[in-house]
C-alpha positions as CSV (number, residue, x, y, z in Angstrom):
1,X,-21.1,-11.7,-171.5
2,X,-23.9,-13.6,-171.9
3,X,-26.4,-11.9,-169.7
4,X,-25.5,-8.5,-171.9
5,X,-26.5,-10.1,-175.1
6,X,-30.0,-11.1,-173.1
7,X,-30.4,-7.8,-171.8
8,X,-29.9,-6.4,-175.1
9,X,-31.7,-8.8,-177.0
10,X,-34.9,-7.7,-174.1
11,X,-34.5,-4.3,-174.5
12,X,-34.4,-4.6,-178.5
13,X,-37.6,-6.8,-178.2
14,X,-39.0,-3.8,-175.5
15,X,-38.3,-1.4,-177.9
16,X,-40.0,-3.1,-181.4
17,X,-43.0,-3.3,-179.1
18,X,-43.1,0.3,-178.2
19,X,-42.9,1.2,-181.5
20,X,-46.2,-1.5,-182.5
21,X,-47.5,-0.2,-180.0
22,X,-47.0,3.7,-180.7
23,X,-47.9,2.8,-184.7
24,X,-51.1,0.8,-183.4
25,X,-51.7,4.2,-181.3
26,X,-51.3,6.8,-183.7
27,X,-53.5,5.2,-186.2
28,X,-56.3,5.1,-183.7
29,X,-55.7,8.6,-182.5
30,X,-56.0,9.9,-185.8
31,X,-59.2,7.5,-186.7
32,X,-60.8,9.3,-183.6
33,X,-60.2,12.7,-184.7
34,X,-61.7,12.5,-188.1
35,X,-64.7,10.5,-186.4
36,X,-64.8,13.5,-183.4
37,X,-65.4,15.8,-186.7
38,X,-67.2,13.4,-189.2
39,X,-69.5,12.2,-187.1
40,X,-70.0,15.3,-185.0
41,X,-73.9,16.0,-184.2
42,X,-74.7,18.7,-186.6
43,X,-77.4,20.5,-184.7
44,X,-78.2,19.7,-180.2
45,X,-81.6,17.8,-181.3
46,X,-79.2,15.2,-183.7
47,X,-78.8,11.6,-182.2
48,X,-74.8,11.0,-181.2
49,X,-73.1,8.3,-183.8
50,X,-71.7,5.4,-181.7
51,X,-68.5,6.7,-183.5
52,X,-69.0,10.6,-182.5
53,X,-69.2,8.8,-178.6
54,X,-66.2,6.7,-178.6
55,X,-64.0,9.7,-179.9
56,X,-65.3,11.8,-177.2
57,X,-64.7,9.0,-174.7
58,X,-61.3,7.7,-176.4
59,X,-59.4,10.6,-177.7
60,X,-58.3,12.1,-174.2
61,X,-56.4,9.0,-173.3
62,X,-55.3,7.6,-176.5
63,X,-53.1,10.8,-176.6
64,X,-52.0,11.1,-173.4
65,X,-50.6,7.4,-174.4
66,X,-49.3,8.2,-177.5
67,X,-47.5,11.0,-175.5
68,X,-46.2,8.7,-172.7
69,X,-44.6,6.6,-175.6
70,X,-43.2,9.6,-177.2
71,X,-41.4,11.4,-173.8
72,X,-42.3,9.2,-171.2
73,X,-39.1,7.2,-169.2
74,X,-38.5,3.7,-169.5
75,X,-40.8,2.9,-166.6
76,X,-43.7,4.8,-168.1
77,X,-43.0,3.3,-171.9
78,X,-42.8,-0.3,-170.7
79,X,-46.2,-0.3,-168.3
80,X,-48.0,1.1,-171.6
81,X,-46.6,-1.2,-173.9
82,X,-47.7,-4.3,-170.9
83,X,-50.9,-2.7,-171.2
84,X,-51.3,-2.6,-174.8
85,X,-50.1,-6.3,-175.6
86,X,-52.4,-7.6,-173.0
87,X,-56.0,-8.9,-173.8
88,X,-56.1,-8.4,-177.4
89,X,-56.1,-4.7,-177.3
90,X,-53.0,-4.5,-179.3
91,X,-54.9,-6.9,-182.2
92,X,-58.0,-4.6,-181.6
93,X,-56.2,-1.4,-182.4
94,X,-54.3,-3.2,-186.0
95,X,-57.6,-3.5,-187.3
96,X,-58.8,-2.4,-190.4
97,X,-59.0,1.4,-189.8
98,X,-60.9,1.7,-193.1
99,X,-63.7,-0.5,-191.8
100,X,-65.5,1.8,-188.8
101,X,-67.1,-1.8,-187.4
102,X,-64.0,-3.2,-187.2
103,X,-62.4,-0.3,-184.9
104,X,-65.8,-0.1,-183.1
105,X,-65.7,-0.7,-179.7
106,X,-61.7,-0.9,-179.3
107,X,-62.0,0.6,-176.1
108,X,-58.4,1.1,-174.1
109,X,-59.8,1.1,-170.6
């Protein structure tokens, strides 16, 4: 009986950090594609905004992490949430979205 209320009480504490994780995600997925269009060169001679770059680097994989979250199985779920809530990259992504310096540089890779 007792080792049922731990598993439950893990997989209840598994599943508050996928969703942290997939709220974390979705905000940066959505701050990359207004930057992708925002700070898109606006004619080939134009410099690249440091912003413009990490969307173009970031995007790709943010999604396909916000997608493992949303349909992925258990296995796939919990080796992105590990991999979110390690090294500060969790904390990185609840930054300030409004602030762009403070979600500069929150690579996931």
């Amino acid at each position: 009986m007792e080792e049922k209320l731990n598993k439950k009480t893990e997989a209840q504490r598994l599943r508050e950090n996928e969703k942290l994780c997939f709220s974390a995600l979705l905000a940066y997925m959505k701050l990359l594609q207004e930057w992708k269009v925002l700070y898109a060169p606006r004619a080939p001679e134009d410099e690249h905004h440091d912003c413009f770059v990490q969307a173009c680097h970031n995007l790709d994989y943010t999604e396909y992490l916000v997608d493992l979250l949303i349909g992925g199985d258990s296995y796939e779920r919990s080796e992105v949430v590990e991999m979110i809530m390690t090294d500060g990259k969790l904390t990185k992504l609840q930054g300030s979205p409004s602030s762009t310096t403070s979600w500069k540089k929150c690579s996931l890779t």
